[in-house]
C-alpha positions as CSV (number, residue, x, y, z in Angstrom):
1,X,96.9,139.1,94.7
2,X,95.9,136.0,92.7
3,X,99.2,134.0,92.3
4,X,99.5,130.5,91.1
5,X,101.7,127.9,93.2
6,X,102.3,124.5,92.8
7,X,98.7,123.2,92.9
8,X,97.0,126.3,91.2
9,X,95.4,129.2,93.4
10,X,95.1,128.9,96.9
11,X,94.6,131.6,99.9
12,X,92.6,132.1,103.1
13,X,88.8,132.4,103.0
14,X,87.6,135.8,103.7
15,X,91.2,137.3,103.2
16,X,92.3,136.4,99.6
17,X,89.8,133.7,98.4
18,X,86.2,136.4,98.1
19,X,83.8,136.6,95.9
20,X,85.3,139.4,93.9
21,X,88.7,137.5,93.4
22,X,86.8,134.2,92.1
23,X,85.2,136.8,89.4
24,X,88.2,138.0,88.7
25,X,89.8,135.0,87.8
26,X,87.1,133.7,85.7
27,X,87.0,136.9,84.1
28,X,90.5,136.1,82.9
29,X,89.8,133.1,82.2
30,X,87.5,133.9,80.1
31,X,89.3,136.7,78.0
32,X,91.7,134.3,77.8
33,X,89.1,131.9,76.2
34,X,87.9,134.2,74.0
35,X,91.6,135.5,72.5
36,X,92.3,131.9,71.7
37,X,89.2,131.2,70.0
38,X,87.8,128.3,72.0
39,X,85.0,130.1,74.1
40,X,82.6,128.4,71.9
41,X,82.6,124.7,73.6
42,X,82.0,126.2,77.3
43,X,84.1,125.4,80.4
44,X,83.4,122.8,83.4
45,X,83.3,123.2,86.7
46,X,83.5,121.1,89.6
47,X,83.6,121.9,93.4
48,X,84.9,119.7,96.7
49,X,83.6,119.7,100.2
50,X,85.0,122.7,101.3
51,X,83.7,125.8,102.8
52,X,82.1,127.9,100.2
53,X,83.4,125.5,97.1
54,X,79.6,125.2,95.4
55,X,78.9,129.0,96.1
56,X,82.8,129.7,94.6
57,X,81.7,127.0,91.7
58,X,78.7,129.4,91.2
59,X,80.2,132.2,91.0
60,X,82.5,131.6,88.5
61,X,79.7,130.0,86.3
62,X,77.9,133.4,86.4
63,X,80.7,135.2,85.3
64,X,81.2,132.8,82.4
65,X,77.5,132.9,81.6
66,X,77.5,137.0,81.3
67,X,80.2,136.5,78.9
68,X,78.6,133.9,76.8
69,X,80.6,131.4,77.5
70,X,78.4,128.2,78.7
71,X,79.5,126.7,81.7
72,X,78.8,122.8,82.2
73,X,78.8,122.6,86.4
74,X,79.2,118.7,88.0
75,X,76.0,119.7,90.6
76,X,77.5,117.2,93.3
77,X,81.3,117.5,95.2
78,X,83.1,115.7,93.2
79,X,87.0,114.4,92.8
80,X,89.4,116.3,91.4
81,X,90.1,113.6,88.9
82,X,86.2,113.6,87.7
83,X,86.7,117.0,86.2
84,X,90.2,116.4,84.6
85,X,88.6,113.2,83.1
86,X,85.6,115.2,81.4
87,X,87.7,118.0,80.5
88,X,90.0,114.7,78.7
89,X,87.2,112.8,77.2
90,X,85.1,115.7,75.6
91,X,87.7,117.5,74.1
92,X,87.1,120.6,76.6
93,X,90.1,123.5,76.4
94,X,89.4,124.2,80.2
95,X,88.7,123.5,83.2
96,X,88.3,124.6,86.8
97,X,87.9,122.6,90.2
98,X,87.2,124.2,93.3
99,X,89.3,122.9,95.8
100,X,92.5,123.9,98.1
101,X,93.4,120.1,98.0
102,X,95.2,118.9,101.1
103,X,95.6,122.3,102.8
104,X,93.8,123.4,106.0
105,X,90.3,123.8,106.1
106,X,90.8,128.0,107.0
107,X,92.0,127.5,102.8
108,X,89.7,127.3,99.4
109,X,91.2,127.8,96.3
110,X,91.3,126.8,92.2
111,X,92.8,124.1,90.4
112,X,92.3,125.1,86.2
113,X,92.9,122.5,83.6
114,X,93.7,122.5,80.0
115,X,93.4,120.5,76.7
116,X,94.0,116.5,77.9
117,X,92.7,117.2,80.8
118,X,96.3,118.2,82.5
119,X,96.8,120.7,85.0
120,X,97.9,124.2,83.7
121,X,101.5,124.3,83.1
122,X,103.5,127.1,84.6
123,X,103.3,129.1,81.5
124,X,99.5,129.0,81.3
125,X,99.2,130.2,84.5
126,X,101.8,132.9,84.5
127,X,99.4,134.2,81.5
128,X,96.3,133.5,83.2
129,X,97.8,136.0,85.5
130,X,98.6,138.8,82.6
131,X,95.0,138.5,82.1
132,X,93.9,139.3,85.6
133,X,96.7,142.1,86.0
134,X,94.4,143.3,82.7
135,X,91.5,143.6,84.3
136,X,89.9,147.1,85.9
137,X,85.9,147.0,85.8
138,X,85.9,145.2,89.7
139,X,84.2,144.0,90.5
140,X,83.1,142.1,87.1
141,X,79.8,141.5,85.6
142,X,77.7,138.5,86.6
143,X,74.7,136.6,85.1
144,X,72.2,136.0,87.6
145,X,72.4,132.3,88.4
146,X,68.7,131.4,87.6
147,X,68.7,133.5,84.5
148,X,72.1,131.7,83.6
149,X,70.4,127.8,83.7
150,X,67.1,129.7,82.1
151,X,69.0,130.9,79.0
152,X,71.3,127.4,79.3
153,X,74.4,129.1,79.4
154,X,74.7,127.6,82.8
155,X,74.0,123.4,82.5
156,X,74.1,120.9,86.0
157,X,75.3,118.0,85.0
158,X,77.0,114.9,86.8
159,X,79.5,112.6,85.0
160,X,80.4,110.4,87.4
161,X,79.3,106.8,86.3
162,X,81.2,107.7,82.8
163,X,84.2,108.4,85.1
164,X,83.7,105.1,87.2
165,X,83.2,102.9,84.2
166,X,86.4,104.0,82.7
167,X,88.5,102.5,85.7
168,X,86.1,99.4,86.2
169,X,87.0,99.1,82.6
170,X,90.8,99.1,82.9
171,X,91.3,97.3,86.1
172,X,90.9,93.4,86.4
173,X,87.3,92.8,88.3
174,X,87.9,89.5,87.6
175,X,90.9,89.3,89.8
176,X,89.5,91.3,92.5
177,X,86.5,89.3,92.9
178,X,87.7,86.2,93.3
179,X,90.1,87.6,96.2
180,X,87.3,88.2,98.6
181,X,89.3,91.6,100.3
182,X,87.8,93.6,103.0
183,X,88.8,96.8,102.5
184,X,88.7,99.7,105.0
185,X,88.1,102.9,103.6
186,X,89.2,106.6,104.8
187,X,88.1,109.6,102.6
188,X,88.8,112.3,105.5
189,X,85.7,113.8,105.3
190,X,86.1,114.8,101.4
191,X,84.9,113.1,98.3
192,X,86.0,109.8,97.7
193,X,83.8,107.2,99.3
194,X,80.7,107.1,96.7
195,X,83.2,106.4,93.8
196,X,85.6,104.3,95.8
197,X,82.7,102.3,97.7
198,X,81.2,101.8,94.1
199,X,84.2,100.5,92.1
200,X,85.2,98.0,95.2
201,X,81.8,97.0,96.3
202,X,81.2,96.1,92.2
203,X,84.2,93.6,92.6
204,X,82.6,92.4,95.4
205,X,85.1,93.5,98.2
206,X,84.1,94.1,101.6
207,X,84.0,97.6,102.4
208,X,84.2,99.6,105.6
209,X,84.1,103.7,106.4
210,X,85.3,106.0,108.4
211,X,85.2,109.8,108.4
212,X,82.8,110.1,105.5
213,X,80.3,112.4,107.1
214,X,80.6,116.2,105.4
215,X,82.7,117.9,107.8
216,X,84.1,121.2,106.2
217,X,86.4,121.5,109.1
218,X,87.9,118.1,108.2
219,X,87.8,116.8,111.7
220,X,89.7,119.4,113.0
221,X,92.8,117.6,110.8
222,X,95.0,118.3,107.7
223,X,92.8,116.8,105.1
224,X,95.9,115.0,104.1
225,X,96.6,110.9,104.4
226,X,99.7,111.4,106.1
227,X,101.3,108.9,109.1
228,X,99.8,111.2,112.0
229,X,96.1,112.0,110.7
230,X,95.6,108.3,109.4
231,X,95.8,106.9,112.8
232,X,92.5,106.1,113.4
233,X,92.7,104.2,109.8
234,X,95.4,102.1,111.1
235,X,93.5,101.0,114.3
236,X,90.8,100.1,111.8
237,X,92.2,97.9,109.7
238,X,93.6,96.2,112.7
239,X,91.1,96.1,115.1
240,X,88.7,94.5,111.6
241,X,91.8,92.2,110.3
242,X,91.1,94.1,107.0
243,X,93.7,93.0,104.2
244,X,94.3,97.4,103.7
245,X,93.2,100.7,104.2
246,X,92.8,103.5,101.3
247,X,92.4,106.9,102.2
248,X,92.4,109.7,100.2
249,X,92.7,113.8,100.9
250,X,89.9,116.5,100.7
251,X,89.5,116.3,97.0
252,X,91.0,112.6,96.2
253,X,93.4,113.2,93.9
254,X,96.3,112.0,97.0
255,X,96.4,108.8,98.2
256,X,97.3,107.4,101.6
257,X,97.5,103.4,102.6
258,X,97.6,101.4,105.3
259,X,99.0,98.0,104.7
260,X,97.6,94.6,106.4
261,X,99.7,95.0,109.8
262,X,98.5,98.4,110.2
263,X,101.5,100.1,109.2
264,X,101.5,103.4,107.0
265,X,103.0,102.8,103.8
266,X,104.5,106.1,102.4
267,X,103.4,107.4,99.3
268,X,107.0,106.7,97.6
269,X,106.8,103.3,99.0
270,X,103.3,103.1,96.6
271,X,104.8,104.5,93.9
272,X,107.9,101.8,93.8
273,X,104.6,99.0,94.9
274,X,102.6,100.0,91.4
275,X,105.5,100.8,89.3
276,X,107.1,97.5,89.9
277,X,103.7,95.8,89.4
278,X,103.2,97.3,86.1
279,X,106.9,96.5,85.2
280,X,107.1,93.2,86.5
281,X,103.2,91.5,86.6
282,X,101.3,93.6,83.6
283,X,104.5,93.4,81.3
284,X,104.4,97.3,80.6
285,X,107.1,98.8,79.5
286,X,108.4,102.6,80.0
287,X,110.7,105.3,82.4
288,X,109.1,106.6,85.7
289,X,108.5,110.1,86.4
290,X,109.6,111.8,90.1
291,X,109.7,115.3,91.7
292,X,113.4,116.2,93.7
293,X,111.7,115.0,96.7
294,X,110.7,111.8,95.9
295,X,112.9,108.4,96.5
296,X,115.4,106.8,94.7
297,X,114.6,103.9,94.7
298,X,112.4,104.5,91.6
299,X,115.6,105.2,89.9
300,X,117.0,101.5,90.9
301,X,113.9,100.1,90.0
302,X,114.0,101.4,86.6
303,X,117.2,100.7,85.9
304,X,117.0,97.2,86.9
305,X,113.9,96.7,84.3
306,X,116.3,98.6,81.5
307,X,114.3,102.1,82.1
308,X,115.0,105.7,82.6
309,X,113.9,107.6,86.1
310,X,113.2,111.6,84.9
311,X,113.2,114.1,88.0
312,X,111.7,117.4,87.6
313,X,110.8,120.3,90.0
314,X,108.0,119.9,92.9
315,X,104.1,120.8,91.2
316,X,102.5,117.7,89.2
317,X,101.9,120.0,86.4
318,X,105.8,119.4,85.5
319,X,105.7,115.4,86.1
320,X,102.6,115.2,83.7
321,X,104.3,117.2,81.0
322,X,107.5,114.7,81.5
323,X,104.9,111.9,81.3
324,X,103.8,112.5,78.2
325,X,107.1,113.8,76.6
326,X,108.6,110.3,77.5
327,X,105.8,108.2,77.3
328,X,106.2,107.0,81.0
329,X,104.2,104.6,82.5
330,X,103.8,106.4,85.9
331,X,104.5,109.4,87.4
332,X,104.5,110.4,91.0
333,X,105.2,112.9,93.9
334,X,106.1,112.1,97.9
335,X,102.9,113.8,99.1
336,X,101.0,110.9,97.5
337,X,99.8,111.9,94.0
338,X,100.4,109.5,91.0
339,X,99.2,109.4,87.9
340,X,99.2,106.2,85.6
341,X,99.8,106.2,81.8
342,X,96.5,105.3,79.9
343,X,94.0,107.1,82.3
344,X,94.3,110.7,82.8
345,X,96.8,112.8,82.8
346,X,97.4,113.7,86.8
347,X,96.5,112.8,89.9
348,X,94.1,110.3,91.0
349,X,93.4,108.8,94.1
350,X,90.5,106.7,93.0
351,X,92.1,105.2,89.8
352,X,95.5,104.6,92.4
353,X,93.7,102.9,95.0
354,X,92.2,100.6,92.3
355,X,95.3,99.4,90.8
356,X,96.4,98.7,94.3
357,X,94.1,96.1,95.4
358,X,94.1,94.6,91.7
359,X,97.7,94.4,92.6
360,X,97.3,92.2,95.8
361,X,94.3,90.3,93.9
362,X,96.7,89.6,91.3
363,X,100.3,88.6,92.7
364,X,98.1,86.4,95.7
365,X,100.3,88.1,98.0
366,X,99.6,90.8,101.6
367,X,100.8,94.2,100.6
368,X,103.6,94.1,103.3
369,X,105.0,90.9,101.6
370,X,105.1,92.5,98.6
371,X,106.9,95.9,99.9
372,X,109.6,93.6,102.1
373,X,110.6,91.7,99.0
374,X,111.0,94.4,96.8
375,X,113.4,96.0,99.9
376,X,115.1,92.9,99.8
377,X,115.3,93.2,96.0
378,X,116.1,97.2,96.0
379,X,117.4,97.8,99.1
380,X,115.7,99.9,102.0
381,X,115.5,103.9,102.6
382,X,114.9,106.1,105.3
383,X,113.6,109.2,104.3
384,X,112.7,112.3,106.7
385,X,110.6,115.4,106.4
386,X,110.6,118.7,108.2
387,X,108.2,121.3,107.9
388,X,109.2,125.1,108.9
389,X,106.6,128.3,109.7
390,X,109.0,131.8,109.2
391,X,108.2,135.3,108.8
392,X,108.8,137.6,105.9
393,X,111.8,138.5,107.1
394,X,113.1,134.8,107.9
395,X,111.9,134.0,104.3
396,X,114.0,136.6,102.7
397,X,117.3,136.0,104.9
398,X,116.8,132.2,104.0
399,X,116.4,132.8,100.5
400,X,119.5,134.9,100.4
401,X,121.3,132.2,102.5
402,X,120.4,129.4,100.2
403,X,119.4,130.3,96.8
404,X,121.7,134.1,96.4
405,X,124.8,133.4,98.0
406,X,124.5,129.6,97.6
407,X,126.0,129.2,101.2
408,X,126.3,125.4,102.5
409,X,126.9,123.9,105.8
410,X,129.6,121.5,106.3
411,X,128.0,117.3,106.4
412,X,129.8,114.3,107.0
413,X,128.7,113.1,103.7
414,X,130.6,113.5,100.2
415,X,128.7,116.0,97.8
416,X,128.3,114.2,94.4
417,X,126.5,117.2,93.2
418,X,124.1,120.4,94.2
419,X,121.1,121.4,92.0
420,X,118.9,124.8,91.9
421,X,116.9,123.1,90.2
422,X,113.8,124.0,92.8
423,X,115.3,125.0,96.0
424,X,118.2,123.4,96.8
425,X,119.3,119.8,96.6
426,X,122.5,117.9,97.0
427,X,123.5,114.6,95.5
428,X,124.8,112.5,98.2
429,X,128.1,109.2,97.1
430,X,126.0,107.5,99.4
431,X,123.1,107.5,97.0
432,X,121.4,110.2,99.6
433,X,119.9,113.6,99.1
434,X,118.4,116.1,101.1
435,X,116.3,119.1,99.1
436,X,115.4,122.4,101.0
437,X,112.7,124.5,99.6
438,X,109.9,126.8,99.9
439,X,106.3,125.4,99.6
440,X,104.4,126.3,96.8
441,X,100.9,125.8,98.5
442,X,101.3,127.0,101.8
443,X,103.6,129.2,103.9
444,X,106.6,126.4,104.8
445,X,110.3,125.7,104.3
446,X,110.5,122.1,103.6
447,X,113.4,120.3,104.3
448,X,113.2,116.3,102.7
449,X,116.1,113.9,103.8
450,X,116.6,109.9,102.1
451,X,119.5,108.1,103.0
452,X,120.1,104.1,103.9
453,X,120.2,105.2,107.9
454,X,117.4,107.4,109.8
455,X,119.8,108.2,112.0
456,X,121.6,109.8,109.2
457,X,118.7,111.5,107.6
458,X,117.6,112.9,110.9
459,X,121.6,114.1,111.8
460,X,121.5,115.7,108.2
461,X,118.1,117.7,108.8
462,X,119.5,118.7,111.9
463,X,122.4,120.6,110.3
464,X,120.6,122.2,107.5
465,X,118.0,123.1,110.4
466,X,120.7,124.7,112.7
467,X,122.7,126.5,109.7
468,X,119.4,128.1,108.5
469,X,118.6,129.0,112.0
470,X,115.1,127.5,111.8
471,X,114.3,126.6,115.4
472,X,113.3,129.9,117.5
């Protein structure tokens, strides 16, 4: 039952996510290790706030420790994008985070990383899979956890400041300090504030909190910086006159922001923010990287500075393989993950929300002057987003529907073209789209909509919604 999605391995705790399915996954892991001849330099392992993540951590480790393979375990929740940068910088072949991400809190799961510190691609996984299918002692053998750090085939360590000094490093302090921001700061009861408080506070910003207490239930919320859970963010930053508000999901790889009049900025309306700055105030040069449901107005952006915009399926695993195929200078998805060429290679909400407020130190300007002149520049886009629940049953007729017999509902809109590329997605003349497809990290049809009008997006939606028969 352990499938890879879009994000790595993610289920229910108690029903899928157990004790014996962690083992068994590390297991594979390490047979895997041990067929390509790199169980030698050991494995790290990080762990998030979530409900059972250190015990899960643990776990693992023991199972790596009764194989002989040494497992290096960061002994503090951590980001995401701490254990892809130590996987990166010391050369690691793996790695393993647990975390379900942005997901509800009912979730846990396991992100795994390889060489560069990238997420697995679709073909490790799929093999990391063949290993477990290969697997019949269940459960597996374990190390006891004391004998493992005894016998040092289980080390604590924690990395962090040699993560934090490689962004304080890359971004301009100098800029930053002389600004003076106040910044308010949301982490959504995950694992963002000590590293984001640190690199701020050192360029001596003003810094604020919310939300930072441990709270495996996340508040009772989605653990994701969207428009609905980040309201008490946007009172925040009003009610304190605070130049912006940064938050982050459960395990900080997303990013969410609130700009200086309180208003949520969308994650594609970041991406088009720090890929214009890098283009147009850093002087860097190079394409931009976007999933199917992410806006176009990347690809206007780049084509205005003489650059190529690359789409590729939903899953950052594919957008950090395009980003290093093509040398692109960022890469990013709508549900707020971006990665930035010369850091690591994936997500990072930390590194993100750094270059963000060196961006408003630098151009002297409030982040909602900078997004209404580049819509003024680039034009503006409405872009909506519907989220289905369906049964089995529902899933297969809809799959037939869409993806078999490749049915369409009549638009008012001119089809320029249609792509199966992941789901479905047409091409609108108007420069719109609208993609349908099945989530890879949870149980939803998705249904994302941009076109120059709401009112159009929304009509659009509305058909798909009604020719799928998606409203009971």
């Amino acid at each position: 039952m352990i499938k890879f999605g879009t994000g790595g391995w993610r289920a229910v705790i108690g029903d899928e996510f157990t004790k014996e399915n962690i083992q068994i996954l590390a297991r594979a892991l390490c047979d895997k290790m041990k067929d390509e001849k790199v169980e030698e330099e050991g494995i790290v392992l990080g762990y998030d706030r979530r409900f059972l993540s250190k015990e899960a951590m643990q776990w693992a480790a023991q199972v790596f420790a009764k194989e002989g393979i040494k497992a290096y375990l960061i002994n503090k929740s951590s980001p995401t994008p701490l254990v892809m940068f130590y996987v990166m910088k010391h050369a690691f072949h793996y790695g393993m985070m647990i975390t379900a991400s942005h997901n509800p809190a009912i979730y846990n799961g396991i992100k795994v990383f390889t060489y560069g510190g990238r997420d697995a691609d679709q073909e490790q996984t799929a093999q990391i899979e063949e290993y477990i299918g290969e697997i019949t002692d269940i459960p597996v053998d374990e190390m006891p956890y004391d004998k493992g750090i005894e016998s040092g085939l289980i080390q604590e360590i924690y990395p962090l400041n040699e993560y934090l000094d490689s962004i304080i490093e890359t971004v301009n302090m100098d800029a930053i300090r002389e600004r003076g921001l106040h910044v308010a700061l949301d982490p959504m009861y995950g694992v963002s504030e000590t590293s984001l408080k640190t690199i701020l506070l050192t360029a001596r910003c003003e810094v604020e909190t919310i939300h930072e207490r441990h709270d495996t239930l996340f508040g009772g919320k989605l653990p994701a910086p969207t428009a609905e859970t980040l309201r008490a963010l946007q009172n925040y930053v009003l009610d304190k006159k605070c130049d912006l508000g940064i938050a982050t999901d459960g395990d900080a790889d997303r990013i969410g922001v609130i700009d200086d009049t309180g208003k949520f900025l969308h994650p594609n309306d970041i991406l088009v923010l720090l890929y214009y700055y890098l283009l147009k105030y850093k002087g860097w040069k190079g394409p931009v990287v976007r999933n199917i449901c992410t806006t176009h107005l990347l690809d206007r952006l780049a084509k205005s500075f003489g650059e190529e915009c690359y789409e590729v399926p939903v899953g950052f695993k594919h957008i950090s393989a395009k980003m290093f195929a093509t040398d692109a200078i960022i890469g990013g998805e709508s549900s707020g993950g971006l990665a930035v060429r010369g850091h690591i290679k994936g997500k990072d909400g930390i590194y993100a929300s750094a270059l963000l407020v060196e961006m408003i130190a630098v151009t002297g300007m409030k982040l909602s002057k900078i997004m209404e002149f580049i819509r003024k520049e680039y034009g503006y886009t409405a872009l909506e987003e519907r989220d289905y629940r369906f049964s089995q049953e529902k899933k297969e007729a809809i799959k037939i529907t869409l993806l078999e017999e490749k049915a369409l509902p009549e638009i008012p809109f001119k089809i320029e073209k249609v792509s199966y590329l992941d789901g479905l997605k047409l091409y609108l003349e108007n420069d719109g789209w609208i993609s349908v497809r099945f989530s890879g990290t949870e149980p939803l049809l998705r249904i994302f909509c941009e076109m120059e009008k709401q009112e159009d997006a929304a009509k659009l939606c509305g058909i798909f919604e009604e020719f799928l028969q998606l409203k009971e």
